[in-house]
C-alpha positions in Angstrom: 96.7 90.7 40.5 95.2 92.1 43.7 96.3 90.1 47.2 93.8 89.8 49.9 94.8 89.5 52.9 91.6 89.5 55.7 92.3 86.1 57.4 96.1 86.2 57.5 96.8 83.9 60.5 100.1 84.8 62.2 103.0 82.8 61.4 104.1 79.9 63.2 107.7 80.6 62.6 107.1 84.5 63.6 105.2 83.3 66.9 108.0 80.5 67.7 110.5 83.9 67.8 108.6 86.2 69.9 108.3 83.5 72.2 112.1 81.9 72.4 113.9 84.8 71.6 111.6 88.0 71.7 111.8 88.9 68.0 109.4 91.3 67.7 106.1 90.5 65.8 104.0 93.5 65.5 100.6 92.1 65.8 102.0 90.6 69.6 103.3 94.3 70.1 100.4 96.0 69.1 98.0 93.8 71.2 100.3 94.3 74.1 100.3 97.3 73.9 96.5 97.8 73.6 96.1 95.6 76.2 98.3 97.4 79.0 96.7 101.1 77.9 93.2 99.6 78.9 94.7 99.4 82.5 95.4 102.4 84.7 98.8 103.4 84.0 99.5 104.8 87.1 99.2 101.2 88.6 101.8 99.7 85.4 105.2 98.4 87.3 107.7 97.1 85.0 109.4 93.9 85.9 112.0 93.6 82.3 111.4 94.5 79.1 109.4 91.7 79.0 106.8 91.8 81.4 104.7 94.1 83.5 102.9 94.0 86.8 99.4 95.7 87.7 99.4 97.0 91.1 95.3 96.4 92.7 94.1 96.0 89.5 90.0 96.0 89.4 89.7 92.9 87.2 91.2 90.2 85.3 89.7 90.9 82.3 93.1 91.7 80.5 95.2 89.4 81.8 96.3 86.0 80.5 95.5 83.1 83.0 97.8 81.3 85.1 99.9 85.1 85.7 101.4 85.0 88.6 101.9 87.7 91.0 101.8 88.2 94.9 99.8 90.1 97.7 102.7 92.0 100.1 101.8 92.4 103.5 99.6 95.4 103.5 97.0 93.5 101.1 98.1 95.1 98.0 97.8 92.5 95.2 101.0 92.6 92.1 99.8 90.5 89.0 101.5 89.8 86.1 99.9 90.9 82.8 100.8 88.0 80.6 102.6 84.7 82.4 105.9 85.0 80.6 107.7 85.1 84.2 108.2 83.3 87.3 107.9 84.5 91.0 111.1 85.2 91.6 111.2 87.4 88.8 108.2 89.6 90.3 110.1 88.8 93.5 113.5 90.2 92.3 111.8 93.6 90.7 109.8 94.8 93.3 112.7 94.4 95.9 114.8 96.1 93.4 112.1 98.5 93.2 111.1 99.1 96.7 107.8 97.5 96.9 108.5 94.4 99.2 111.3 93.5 101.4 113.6 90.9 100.4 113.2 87.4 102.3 115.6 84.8 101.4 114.4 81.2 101.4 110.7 82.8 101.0 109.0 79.9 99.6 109.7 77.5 102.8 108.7 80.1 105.4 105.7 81.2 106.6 105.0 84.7 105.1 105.8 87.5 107.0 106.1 90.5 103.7 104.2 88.6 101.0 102.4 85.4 99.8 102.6 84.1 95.8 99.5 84.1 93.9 98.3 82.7 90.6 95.1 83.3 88.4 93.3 80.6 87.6 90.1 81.7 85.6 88.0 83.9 87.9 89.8 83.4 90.8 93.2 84.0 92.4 95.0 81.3 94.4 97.6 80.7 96.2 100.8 80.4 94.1 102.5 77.0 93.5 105.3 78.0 94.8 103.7 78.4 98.4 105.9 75.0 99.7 104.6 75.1 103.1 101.3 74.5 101.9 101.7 71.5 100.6 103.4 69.6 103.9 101.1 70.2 106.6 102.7 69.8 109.8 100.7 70.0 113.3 101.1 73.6 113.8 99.8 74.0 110.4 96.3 75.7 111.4 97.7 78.5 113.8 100.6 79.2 111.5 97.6 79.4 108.7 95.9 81.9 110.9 98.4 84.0 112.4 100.5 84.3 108.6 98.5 83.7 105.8 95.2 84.8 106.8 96.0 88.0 107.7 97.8 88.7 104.5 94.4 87.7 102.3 91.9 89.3 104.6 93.7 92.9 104.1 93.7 91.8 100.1 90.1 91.3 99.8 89.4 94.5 101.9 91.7 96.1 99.4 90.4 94.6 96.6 86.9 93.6 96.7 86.5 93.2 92.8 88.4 90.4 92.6 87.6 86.7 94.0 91.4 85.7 96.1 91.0 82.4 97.3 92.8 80.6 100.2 93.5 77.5 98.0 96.4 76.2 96.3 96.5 76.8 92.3 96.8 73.5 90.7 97.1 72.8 86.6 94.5 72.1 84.2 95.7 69.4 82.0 
């Protein structure tokens, strides 16, 4: 008896554990891995054993959508190649790490080191996490222009592949 096996379809138990408690699968490992070797490697920072960051990467082409990441002050853009971690996370590791400085409370300040970010198809917008943009207040517009603006502008001049948008990422449900 001869078993064929062209259009085995991962399992839904094996999937479940990768996900929830990051039992290996070797199809998920293999793709990853494939995956992160198209990408520069001298631009690869690793967050856990879990998940990477692309420093200026030149497309999105091979990441998942809705990754998060950041831009840091100098316009360099962080993204996360598969959204398996939150912002503090990518916060937390590149502090650790020596990319960014660490600002406590960062989501309900005006930016002064970084700004969250999340891809959302083509583009990449403004994180979620970005409180301040959600209750305008009457200084709103020159706080806008003196922190945030900056911040983007230096992005795009860094990275003129990719489209970074000065709007809010919202969900697609």
């Amino acid at each position: 008896m001869k078993i064929v096996r062209e259009n085995l379809l991962e399992g839904v138990g094996d999937k479940y554990a990768y996900d929830r408690f990051y039992i290996p699968d070797e199809k998920i490992e293999f793709d990853e891995k494939y995956n992160i070797s198209k990408i520069e490697r001298d631009k690869l920072i690793r967050i856990n054993e879990r998940a990477s960051i692309v420093k200026n990467p030149i497309s999105l082409e091979n990441f998942a959508d809705n990754v998060r990441g950041l831009i840091d002050k100098h316009g360099n853009v962080y993204l996360s190649v598969r959204a398996n971690c939150i912002h503090q996370t990518i916060i937390d590791s590149l502090v650790e790490q020596g990319f960014i400085k660490d600002v406590p409370n960062w989501m309900s300040r005006f930016p002064t080191e970084f700004i969250t970010i999340q891809r959302q198809g083509q583009h990449i917008l403004m994180g979620e996490s970005n409180f301040l943009l959600k209750v305008p207040t009457a200084f709103f517009n020159k706080e806008i222009k003196d922190s945030y603006m900056p911040i983007i502008n230096k992005a795009k001049e860094i990275n003129p592949t990719l489209s970074i948008l000065f709007k809010l990422h919202t969900w697609n449900v």
